[in-house]
C-alpha positions in Angstrom: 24.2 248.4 15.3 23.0 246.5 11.9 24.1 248.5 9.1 21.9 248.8 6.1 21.7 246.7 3.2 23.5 247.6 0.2 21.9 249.8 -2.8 20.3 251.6 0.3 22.4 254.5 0.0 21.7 257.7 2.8 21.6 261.4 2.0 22.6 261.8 6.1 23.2 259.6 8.7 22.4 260.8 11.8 24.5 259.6 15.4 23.7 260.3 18.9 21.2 261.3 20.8 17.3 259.9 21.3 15.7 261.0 24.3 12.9 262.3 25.9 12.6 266.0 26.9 10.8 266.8 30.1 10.3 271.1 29.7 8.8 273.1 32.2 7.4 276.8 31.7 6.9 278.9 34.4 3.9 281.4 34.2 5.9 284.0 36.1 9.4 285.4 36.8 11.9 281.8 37.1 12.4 281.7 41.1 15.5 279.2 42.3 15.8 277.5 45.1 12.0 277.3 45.4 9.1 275.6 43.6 7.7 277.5 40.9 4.3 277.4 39.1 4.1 275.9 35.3 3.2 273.9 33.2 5.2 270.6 31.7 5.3 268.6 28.9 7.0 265.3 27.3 8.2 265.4 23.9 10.7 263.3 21.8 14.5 265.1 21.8 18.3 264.6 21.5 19.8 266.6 19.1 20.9 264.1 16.1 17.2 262.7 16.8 15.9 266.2 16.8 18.4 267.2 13.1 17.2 263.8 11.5 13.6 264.3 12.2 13.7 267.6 10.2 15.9 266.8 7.5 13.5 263.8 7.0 10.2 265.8 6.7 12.2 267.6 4.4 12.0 264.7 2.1 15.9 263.7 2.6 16.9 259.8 3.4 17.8 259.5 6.7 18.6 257.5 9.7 19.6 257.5 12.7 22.3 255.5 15.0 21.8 256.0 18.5 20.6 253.6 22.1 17.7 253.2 23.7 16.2 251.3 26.5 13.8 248.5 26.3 11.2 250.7 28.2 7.6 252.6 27.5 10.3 255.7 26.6 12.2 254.0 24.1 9.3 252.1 22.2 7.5 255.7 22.0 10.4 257.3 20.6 11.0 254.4 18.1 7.5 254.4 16.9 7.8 258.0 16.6 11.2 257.7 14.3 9.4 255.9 11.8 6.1 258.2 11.9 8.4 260.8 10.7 10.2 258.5 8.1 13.5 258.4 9.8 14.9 254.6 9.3 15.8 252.8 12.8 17.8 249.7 11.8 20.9 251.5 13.3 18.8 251.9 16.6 19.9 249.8 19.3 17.7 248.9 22.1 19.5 247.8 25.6 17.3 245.9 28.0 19.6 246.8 30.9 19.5 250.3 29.9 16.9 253.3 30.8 15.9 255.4 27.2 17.7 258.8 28.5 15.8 262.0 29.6 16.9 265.4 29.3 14.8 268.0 32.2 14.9 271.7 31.2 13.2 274.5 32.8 12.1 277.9 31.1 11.3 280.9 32.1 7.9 282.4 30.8 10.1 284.4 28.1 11.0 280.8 27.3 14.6 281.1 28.0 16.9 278.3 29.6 16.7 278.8 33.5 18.0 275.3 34.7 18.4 271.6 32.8 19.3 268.3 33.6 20.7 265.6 31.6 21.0 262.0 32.3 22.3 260.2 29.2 24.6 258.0 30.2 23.3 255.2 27.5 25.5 256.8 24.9 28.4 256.1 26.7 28.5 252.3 24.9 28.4 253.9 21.5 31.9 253.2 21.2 34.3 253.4 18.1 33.8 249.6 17.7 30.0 250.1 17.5 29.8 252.7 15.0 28.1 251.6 11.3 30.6 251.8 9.0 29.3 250.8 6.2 26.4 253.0 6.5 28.9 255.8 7.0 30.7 255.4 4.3 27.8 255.7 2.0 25.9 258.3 3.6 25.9 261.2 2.0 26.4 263.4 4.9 27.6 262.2 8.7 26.1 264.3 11.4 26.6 263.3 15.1 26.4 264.7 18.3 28.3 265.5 21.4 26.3 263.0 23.2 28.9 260.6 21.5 31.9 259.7 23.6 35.3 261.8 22.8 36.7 258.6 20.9 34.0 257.9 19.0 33.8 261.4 17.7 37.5 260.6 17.1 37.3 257.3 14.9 34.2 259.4 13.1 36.8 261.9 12.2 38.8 259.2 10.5 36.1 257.3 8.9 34.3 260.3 7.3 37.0 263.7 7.3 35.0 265.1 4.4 31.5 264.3 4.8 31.0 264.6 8.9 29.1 267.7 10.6 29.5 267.8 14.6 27.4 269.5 17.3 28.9 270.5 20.6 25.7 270.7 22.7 26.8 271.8 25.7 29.9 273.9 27.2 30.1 270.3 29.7 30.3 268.5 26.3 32.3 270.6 24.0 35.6 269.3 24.6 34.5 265.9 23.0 34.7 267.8 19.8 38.1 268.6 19.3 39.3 265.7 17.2 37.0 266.3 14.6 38.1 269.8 14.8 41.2 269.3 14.0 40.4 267.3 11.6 38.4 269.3 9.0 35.1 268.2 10.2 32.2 271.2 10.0 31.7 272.0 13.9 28.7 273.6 15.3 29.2 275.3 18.8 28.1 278.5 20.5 30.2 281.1 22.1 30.4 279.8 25.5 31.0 276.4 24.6 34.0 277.9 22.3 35.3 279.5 25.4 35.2 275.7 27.0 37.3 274.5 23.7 39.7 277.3 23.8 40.4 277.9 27.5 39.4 281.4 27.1 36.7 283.9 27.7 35.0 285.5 24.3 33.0 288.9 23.7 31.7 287.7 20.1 31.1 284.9 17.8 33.8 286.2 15.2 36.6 286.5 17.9 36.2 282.7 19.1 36.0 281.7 15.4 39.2 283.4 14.4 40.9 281.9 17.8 39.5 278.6 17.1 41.0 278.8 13.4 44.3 279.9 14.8 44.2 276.9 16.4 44.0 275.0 13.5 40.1 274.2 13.0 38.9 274.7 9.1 34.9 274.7 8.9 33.1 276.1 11.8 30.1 277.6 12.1 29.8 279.9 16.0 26.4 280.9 17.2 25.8 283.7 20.1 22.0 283.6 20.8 20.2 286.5 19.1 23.7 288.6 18.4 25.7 287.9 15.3 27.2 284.7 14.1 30.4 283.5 12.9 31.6 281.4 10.2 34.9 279.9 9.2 35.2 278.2 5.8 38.1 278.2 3.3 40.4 279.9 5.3 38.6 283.2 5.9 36.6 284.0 8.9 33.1 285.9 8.1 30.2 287.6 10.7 26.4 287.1 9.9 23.8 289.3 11.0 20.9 287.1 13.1 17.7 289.2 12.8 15.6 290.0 16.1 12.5 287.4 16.5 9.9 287.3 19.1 11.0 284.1 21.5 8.1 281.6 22.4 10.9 279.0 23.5 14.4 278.3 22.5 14.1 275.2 22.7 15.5 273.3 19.6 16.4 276.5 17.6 19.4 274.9 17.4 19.0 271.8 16.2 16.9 273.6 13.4 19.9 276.0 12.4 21.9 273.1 11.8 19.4 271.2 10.2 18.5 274.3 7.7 22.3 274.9 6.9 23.4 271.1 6.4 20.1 270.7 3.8 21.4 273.1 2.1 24.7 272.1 2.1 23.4 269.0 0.4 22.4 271.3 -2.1 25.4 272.2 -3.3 25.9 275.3 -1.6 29.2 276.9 0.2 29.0 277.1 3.9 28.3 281.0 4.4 25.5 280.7 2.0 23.8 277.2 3.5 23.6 279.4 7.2 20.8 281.6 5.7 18.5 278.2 5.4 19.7 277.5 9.1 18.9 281.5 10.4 15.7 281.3 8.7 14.9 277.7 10.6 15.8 278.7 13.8 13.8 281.6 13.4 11.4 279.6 13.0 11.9 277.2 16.0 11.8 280.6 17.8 8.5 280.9 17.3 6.9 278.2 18.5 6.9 276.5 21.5 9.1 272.9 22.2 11.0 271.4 19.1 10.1 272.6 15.5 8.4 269.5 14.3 9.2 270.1 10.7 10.9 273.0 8.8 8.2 275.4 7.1 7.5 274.7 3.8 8.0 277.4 2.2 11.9 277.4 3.7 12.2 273.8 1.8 11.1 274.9 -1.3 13.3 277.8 -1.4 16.6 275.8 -0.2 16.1 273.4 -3.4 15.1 275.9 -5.6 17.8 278.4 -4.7 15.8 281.2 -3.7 17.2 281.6 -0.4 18.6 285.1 -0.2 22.0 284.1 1.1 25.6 285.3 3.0 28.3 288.2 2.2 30.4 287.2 -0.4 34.4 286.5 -0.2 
């Protein structure tokens, strides 16, 4: 990875994954263990790809780190990067490498049924690899569990006030606990806190409070359409997620994070960014595969500070 030139500087840098997403839909009840009727498309993913696309559209500078193959996949997704104004000098292309896909199946209520990852390209994204000049003059870090345990590690050292991290995946969400530890903003949902902790949850606010017992500082727990949890500054707070009609989860999380850390670069605490990140997901909710930009209207009223926000301390 080539970092930037100097005087370039980055309101977020974005590391991890770029891949594409293969999502099926069935048109009737999800039946395993048999071949099911649908329809299937291609679209650009990975969740840092999937963050910096939004946060870009939202007029931010960004860019994003991550690997790619030297195939028809990876050359799509780069030309696609740059459609959406994300910069690509940190995007390394491997010639012995396949651009990584990500299969998912839905149900026609567009809920998860089945996925299938095979990233394995990150794996070389190693602490040695990482931009660190472009790190430590980005205004904001985000990266992804896609990133190999130690990298997330030497991330945690290089950036311990500015770095955001997203668990992904219950498989994945042990790579986060470095940056846990060490005062990094997490994102993770409730079962991928139960892979963190050891430990079965019933809610969002009792894996946070578990989580901070065990010594993490900023966290941010989601739990589907039921309540989510926040830890910031010590305390430990629940926020109300309001019901939506689901046309496909796909990417409502990526869009939660993406809401909350814009307006984080706003200026705002924690609790009070997460009502820009409910009312993106919401909006991911409603419309089927990856929100390609964050409405409008949602921008505007994260930088004008319109945004009705949390509970108070």
């Amino acid at each position: 990875m080539v970092d930037p030139a100097q005087g370039t500087r980055l309101d977020c840098l974005a590391i991890g994954g770029c891949h594409r997403d293969l999502v099926g839909r069935t048109d009737a009840a999800f039946e395993p263990a048999t071949s099911c009727p649908g329809k299937i498309t291609e679209t650009s993913g990975g969740v840092a790809r999937n963050v910096a696309v939004l946060m870009a559209n939202a007029g931010l500078t960004v860019a994003l780190a991550t690997r790619i193959g030297d195939d028809a996949a990876g050359r799509a997704l780069s030309a696609a990067l740059r459609s959406a104004g994300v910069r690509t000098e940190l995007v390394d292309v491997d010639p012995a490498a396949a651009t990584g896909t990500y299969i998912a199946l839905h149900d026609r209520s567009g809920e998860l049924a089945a996925a299938l990852s095979d990233l394995s390209i990150y794996d070389a994204i190693r602490p040695e690899a990482l931009p660190r000049a472009a790190i430590a003059d980005a205004g904001l870090v985000f990266a992804d569990a896609n990133l190999p345990a130690a990298t997330l590690e030497a991330l945690s050292a290089l950036a311990p006030r500015t770095l955001a991290v997203d668990a992904i995946s219950r498989a994945k969400a042990p790579r986060v606990a470095a940056p846990l530890r060490a005062g990094a903003l997490v994102f993770v949902n409730r079962t991928s806190a139960e892979a963190l902790s050891g430990r079965p949850f019933t809610s969002a606010i009792e894996a946070a409070a578990t989580l901070a017992a065990a010594g993490a500082r900023r966290l941010v727990v989601t739990d589907g359409g039921r309540p989510l949890a926040v830890l910031d500054d010590g305390g430990v707070d629940e926020l109300p997620v309001p019901a939506a009609d689901v046309a496909d989860v796909t990417g409502a999380g990526d869009a939660l994070i993406a809401g909350t850390l814009l307006s984080l670069i706003g200026g705002r605490r924690l609790i009070d960014a997460l009502s820009g990140g409910i009312a993106a997901s919401q909006a991911a909710l409603a419309v089927r595969g990856a929100l390609p930009a964050l409405p409008a209207a949602l921008v505007a009223a994260i930088r004008n500070g319109t945004m009705q926000t949390g509970v108070p301390r």
